[in-house]
N, C-alpha and C positions, 0 to 999 in steps of 0.2 A: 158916667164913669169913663176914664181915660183910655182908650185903648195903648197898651206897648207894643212894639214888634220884636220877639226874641228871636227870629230866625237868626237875623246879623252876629249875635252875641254866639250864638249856637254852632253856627257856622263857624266863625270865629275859636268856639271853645276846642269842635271837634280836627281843624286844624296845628292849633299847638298840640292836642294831642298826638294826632299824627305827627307830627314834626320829634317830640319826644319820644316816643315808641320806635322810630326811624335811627333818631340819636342813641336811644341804648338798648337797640338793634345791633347798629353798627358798631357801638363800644360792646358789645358780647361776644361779636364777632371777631372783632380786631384782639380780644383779651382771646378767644377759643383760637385761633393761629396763632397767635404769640405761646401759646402752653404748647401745643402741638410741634410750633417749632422749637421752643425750648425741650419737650420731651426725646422729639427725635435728634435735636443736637447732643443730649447727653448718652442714648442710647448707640447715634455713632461714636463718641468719644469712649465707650465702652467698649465697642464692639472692636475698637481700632485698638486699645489698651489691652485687650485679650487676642488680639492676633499679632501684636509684639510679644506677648507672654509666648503664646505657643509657638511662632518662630526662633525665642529665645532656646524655649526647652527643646523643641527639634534641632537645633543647632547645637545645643550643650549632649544630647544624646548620639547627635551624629559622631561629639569628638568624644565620648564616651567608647563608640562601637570601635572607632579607629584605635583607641588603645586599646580594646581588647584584643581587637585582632594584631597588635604588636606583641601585646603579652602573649597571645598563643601562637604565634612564630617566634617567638623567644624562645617558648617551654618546648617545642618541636624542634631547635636548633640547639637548645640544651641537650634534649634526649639523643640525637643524634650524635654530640661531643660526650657524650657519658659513654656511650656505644663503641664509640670508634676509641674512646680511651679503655674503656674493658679489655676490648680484644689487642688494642697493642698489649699492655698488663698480659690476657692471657699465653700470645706470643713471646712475649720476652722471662715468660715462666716458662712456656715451653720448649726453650733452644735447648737450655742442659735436659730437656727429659730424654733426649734418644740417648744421649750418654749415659745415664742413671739405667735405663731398662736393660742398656746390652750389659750392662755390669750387675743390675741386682738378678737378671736373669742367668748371669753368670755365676754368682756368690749364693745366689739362692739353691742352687741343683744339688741335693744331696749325693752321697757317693752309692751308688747302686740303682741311679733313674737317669736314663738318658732319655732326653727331646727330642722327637724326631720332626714336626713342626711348630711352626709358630704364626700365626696369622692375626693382623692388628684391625681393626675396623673402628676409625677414632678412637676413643679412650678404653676401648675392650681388648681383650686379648682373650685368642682362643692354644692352649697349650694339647698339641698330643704327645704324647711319650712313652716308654717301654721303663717298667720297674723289675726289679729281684724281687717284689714283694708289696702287701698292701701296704706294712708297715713303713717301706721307701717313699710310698705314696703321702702317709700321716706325716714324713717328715719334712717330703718337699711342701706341702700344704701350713707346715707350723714353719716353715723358715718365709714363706711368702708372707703368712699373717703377721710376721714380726719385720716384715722391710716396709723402709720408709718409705718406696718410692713404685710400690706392687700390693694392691688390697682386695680387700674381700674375694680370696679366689671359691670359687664354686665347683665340686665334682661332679661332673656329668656322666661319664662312663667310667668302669674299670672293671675288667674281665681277664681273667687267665689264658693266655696264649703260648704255645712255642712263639719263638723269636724265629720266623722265616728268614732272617736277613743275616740269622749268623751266618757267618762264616765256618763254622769251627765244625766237625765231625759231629760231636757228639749236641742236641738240640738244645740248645739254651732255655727252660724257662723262665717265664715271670709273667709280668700283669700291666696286661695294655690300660693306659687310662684318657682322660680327656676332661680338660677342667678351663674352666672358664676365671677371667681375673680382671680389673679393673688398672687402668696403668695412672699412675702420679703419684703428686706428693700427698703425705696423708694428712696434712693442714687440710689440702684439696677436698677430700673424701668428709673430712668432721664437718664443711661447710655446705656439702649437697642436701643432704637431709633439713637442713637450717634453710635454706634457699626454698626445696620443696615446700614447707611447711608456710612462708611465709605468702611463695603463690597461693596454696589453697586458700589462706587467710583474709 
């Protein structure tokens, strides 16, 4: 019987094997970088597309803040021209009122009550005076209630006195009183209440 020798063959077999195994070894490898580099080129292309996004939006919010804080130096440069237009308005109402007071405080004194002061503290007035009676008193208080440019007066005191300061022999009676009043026009007056009413609100 023949002998063969298979070493050569064997050798030979387990060579191309190696040789193949080597071959797509390095084709797994060279495919495994290629996905890896493909993976991380799309995640930075990601990464770079969301940080133009949110530099976009951070820039679109910066010029957001800036108008707002235009609008509210507007609304604070508004409020301050509303103010300063009030108060001219309230001054230029208030030139004729010292002429209106010495006159309705004139037109108002019934005959039998004389003023002995008068004292202003802004829009109040405090009235003292000497009357013939309470009933001078009722009518200096209804001729105030009916002027246009003198409201809501208030009795504070009135008591029966001699009049120390007449002059005259025989001692004058009547009735000391003391009343409080609000000074302006009465458009003025119908609008405070409305005003107050609309702060609490």
């Amino acid at each position: 019987m023949a002998r063969v020798n298979l070493l050569p063959w064997r050798a030979a077999l387990r060579r191309e094997q190696k040789r193949e195994f080597a071959i797509w070894s390095g084709l797994g490898l060279t495919l495994t970088v290629a996905i890896m580099l493909l993976v991380h080129t799309q995640i930075g292309v990601a990464i770079d597309r969301q940080t133009r996004r949110n530099q976009f939006l951070e820039s679109e919010i910066a010029s957001l803040e800036r108008k707002i804080a235009e609008i509210r130096d507007l609304e604070t440069k508004k409020s301050r021209l509303v103010a300063k237009m009030e108060i001219i308005q309230q001054l230029q109402m208030s030139r004729p009122e010292e002429v209106h007071l010495f006159d309705e405080i004139a037109r108002t004194v019934p005959e039998g009550v004389r003023l002995r002061s008068l004292v202003q503290e802004d829009r109040k007035l405090t009235v003292n005076g000497m009357a013939q009676s309470n009933a001078r008193v009722s009518a200096y208080m209804r001729n105030l209630e009916a002027s246009e440019w003198l409201y809501d007066p208030v009795l504070e005191i009135i008591e029966n006195k001699q009049d120390a300061q007449s002059r005259s022999k025989e001692k004058e009676k009547g009735s000391q009183f003391a009343l409080r009043l609000k000074q302006g026009p009465k458009s003025r007056a119908d609008e405070e209440p409305r005003k107050a009413a609309r702060k609490k609100s």
